[in-house]
C-alpha positions as CSV (number, residue, x, y, z in Angstrom):
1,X,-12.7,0.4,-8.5
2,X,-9.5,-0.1,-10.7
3,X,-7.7,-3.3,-11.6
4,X,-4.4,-2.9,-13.1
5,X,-2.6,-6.1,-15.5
6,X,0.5,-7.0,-16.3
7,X,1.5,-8.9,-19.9
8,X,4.4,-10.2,-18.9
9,X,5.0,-11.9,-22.2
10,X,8.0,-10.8,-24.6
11,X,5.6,-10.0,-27.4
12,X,3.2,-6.6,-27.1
13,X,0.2,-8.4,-28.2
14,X,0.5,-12.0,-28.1
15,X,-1.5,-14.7,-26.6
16,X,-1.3,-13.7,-22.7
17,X,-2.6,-10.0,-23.7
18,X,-5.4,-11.7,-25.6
19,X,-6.3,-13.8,-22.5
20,X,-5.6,-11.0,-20.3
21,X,-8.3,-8.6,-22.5
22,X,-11.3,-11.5,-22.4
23,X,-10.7,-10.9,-18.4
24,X,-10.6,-6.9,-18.8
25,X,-13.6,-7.1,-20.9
26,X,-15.9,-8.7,-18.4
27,X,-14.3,-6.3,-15.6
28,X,-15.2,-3.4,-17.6
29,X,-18.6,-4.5,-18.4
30,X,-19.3,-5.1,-14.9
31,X,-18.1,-0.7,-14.0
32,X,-14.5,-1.3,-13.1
33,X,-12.2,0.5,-14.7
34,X,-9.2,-1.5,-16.1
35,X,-5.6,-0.7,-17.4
36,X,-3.1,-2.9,-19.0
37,X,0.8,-2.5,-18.5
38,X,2.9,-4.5,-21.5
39,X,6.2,-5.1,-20.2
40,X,7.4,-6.7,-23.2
41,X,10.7,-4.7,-24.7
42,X,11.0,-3.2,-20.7
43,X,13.6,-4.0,-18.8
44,X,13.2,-5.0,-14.9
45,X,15.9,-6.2,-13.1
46,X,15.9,-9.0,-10.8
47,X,16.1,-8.2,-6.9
48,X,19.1,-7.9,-5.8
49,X,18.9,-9.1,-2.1
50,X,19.9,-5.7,-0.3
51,X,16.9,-5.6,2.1
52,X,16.7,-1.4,1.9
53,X,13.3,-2.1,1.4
54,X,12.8,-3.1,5.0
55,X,14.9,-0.4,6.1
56,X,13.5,2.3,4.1
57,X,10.1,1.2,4.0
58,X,8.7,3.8,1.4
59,X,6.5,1.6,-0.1
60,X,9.3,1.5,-3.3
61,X,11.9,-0.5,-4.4
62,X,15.8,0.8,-4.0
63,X,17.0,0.1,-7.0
64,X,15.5,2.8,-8.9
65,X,17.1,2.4,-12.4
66,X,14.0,0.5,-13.7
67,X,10.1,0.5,-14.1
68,X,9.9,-1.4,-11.1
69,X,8.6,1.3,-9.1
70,X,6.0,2.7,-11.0
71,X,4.5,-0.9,-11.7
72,X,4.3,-1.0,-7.8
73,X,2.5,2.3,-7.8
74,X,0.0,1.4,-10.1
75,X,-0.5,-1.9,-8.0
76,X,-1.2,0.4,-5.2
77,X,-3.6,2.0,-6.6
78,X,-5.8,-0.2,-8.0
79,X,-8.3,-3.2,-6.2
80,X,-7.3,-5.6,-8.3
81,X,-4.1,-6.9,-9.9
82,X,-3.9,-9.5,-12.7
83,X,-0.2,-11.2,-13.5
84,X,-0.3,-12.4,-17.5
85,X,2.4,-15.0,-18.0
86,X,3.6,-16.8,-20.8
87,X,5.2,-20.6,-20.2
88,X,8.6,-20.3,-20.5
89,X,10.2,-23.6,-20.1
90,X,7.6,-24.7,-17.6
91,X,7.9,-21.1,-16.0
92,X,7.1,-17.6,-15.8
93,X,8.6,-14.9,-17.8
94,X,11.7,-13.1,-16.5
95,X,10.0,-10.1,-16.5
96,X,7.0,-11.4,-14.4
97,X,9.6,-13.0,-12.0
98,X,11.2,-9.7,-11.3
99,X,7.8,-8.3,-10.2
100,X,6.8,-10.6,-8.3
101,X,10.4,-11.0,-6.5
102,X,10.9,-7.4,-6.0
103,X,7.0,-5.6,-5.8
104,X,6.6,-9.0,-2.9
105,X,9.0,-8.2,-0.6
106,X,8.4,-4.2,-0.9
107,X,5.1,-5.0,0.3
108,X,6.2,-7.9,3.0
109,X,8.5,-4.7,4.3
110,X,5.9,-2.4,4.4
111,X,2.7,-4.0,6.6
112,X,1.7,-6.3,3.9
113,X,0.3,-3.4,1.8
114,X,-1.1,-5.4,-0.9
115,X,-3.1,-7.3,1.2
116,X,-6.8,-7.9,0.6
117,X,-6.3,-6.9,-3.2
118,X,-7.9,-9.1,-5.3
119,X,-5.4,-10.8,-7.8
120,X,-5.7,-13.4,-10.7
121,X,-3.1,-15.1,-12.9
122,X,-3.7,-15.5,-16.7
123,X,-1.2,-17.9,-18.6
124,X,-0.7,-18.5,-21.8
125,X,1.0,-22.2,-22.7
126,X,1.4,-24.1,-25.8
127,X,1.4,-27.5,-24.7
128,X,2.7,-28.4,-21.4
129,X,4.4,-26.5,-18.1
130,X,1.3,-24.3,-17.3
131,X,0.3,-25.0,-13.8
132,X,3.4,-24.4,-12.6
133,X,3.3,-21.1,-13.8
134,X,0.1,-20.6,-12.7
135,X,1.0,-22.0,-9.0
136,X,4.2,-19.5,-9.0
137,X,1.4,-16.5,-9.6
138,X,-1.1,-17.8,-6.8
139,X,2.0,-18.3,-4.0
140,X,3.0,-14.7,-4.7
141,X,-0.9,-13.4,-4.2
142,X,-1.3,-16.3,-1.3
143,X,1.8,-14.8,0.6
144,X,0.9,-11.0,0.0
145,X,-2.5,-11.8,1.8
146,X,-4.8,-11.4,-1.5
147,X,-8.1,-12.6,-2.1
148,X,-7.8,-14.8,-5.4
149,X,-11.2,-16.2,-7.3
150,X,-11.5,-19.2,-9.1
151,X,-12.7,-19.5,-12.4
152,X,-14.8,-22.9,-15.1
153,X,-11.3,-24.1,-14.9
154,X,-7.5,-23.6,-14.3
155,X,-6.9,-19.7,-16.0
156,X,-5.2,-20.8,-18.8
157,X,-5.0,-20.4,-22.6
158,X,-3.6,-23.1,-25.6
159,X,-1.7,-21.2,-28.3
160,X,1.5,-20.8,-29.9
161,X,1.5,-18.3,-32.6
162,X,0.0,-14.8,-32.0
163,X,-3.9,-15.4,-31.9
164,X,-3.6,-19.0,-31.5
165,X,-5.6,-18.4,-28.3
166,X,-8.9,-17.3,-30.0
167,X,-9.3,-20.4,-31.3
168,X,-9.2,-21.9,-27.8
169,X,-13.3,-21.9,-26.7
170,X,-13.0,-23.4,-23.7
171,X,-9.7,-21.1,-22.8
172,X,-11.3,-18.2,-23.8
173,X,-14.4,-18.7,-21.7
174,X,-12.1,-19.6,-18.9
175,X,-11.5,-16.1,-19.0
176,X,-14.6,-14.4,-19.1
177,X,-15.8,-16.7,-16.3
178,X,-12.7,-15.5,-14.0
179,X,-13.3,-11.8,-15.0
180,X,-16.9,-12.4,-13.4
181,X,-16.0,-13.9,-10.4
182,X,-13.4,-10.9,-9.9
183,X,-15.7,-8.4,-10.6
184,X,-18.0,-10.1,-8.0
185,X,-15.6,-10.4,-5.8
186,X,-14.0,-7.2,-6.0
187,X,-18.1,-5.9,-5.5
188,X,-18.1,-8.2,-2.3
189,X,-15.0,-6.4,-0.9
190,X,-15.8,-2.8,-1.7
191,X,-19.7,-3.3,0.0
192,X,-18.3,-5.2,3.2
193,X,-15.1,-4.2,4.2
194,X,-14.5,-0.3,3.1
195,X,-17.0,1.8,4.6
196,X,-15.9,0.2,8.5
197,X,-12.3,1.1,7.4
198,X,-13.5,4.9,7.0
199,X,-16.0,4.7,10.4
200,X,-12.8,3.9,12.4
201,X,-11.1,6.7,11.6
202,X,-13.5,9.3,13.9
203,X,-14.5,6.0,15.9
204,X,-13.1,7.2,19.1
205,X,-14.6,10.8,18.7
206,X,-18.1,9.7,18.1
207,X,-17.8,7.4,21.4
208,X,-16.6,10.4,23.8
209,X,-20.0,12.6,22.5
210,X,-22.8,12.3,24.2
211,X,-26.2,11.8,22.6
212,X,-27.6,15.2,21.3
213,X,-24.1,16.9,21.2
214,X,-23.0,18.2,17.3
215,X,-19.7,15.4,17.5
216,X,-21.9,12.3,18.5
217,X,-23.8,12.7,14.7
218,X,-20.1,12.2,13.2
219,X,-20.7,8.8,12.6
220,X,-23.8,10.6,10.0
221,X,-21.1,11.9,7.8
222,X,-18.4,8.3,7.4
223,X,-21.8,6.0,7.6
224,X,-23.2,7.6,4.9
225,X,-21.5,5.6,1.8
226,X,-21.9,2.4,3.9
227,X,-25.8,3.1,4.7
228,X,-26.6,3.6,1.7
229,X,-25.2,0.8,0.4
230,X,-27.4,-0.9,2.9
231,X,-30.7,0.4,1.7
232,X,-29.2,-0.1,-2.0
233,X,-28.9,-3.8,-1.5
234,X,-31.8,-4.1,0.4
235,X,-34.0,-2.4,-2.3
236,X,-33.0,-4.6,-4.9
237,X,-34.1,-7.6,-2.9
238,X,-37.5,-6.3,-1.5
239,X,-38.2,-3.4,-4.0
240,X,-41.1,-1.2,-2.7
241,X,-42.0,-2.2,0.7
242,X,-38.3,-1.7,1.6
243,X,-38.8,1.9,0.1
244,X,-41.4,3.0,1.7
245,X,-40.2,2.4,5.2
246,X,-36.3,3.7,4.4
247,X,-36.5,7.3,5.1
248,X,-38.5,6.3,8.8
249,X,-35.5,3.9,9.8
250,X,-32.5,5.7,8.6
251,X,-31.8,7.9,11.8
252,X,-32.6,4.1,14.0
253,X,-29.9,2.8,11.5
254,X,-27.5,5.4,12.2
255,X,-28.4,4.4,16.3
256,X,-27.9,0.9,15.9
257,X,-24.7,1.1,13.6
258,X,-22.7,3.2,16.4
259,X,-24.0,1.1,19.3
260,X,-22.7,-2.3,17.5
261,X,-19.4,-0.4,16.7
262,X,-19.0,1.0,20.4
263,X,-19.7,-3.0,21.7
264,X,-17.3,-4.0,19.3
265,X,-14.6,-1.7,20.3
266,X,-15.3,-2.4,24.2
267,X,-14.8,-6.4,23.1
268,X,-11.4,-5.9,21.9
């Protein structure tokens, strides 16, 4: 799993990429690989209303002059996207508005294709304005159908100067808390939801086969990632006396996992 960030701040290193790297920190210590995009001294134009998206639906923005497109990549491919924002007059950065106003409605033209992504906004204020930037974060992941954790308290961090935020404690753990929960969540996805998504795909295959026949063991070969994460889980919780019995109820698994899909399918 991959989550990719975003400093939209107009300094490189600042007090959003500080917050943003206590969240990356607790992502990374958790197995999920992270990267972090600085947009400061980048240049991404606003959207410019033309709608090719809808028509073109390539999954990239028309107006190719910019970054724009290769942030949206990189949002593609990861699980997880964070938005860092300084508060800029009780808003979010230009550069951060861009994003969200052109990378939302490639994805609202394209079958919501962010959707089910895990996303988290980091914001960095010195006094006053915050939420608001933090709400215009949420109500881009919120209407792009994402799954957004919560955190000890709203994700923000105090600070003015460069580094000011380190000296914010209860900011700072703010931050680690939310890179938890996103790593839990992110965990929570990739067990539950994934491994169906690959058993549909040779679904309907499996269902014409009958019973002893080399195609009605195809569910074997997608299953296997999700069984085993099964009888991972499960041996965590019961240790041992799970164990012993896993190798005897694998091939019932298998039998009970295709019969639930088939009633599934038939209930549609």
């Amino acid at each position: 799993m991959k989550v990719i960030a975003f400093n939209g701040s107009a300094r490189k290193d600042g007090n959003t990429a500080g917050l943003i790297r206590s969240v990356l920190k607790e992502l990374e210590a958790e197995g999920i690989s992270t990267e972090l995009e600085q947009l400061a001294g980048k240049q991404i134009q606003g959207c410019i209303a033309c709608y090719e998206c809808f028509k073109n639906q390539d999954r990239h923005c028309a107006v190719k002059k910019d970054m724009l497109n290769e942030c949206i990549d990189k949002m593609l491919e990861a699980d997880g996207i964070i938005l860092g924002s300084p508060t800029y007059f009780a808003n979010v950065s230009t550069n951060i508005k861009s994003l969200i106003d052109r990378s939302g409605l490639v994805a609202k033209s394209n079958k919501e294709m962010f959707a089910r992504k895990v996303g988290a906004a980091v914001v960095a204020v010195r006094r006053a304005g915050a939420i608001h930037v933090f709400n215009s974060i949420n109500h881009f992941f919120f209407i792009n159908q994402m799954v957004v954790p919560g955190s000890s308290y709203w994700n923000i961090g105090l600070g003015l100067n460069p580094g000011d935020v380190e000296k914010d404690d209860e900011g700072i753990r703010t931050m680690e808390t939310l890179g938890k929960n996103m790593a839990w969540v992110m965990k929570k996805i990739e067990f539950r939801v994934k491994p169906f998504a690959a058993d549909q795909d040779c679904l309907g295959r499996v269902l014409q086969k009958r019973p002893g026949s080399p195609g009605f063991f195809c569910q074997s070969q997608v299953s296997e990632n999700y069984q085993a994460r099964i009888f991972r889980s499960l041996a965590e919780n019961l240790g041992p006396f799970f164990m012993l019995g896993s190798f005897f109820t694998n091939r019932l698994f298998s039998l009970l996992l295709i019969t639930s899909m088939a009633l599934t399918t038939d209930m549609r």
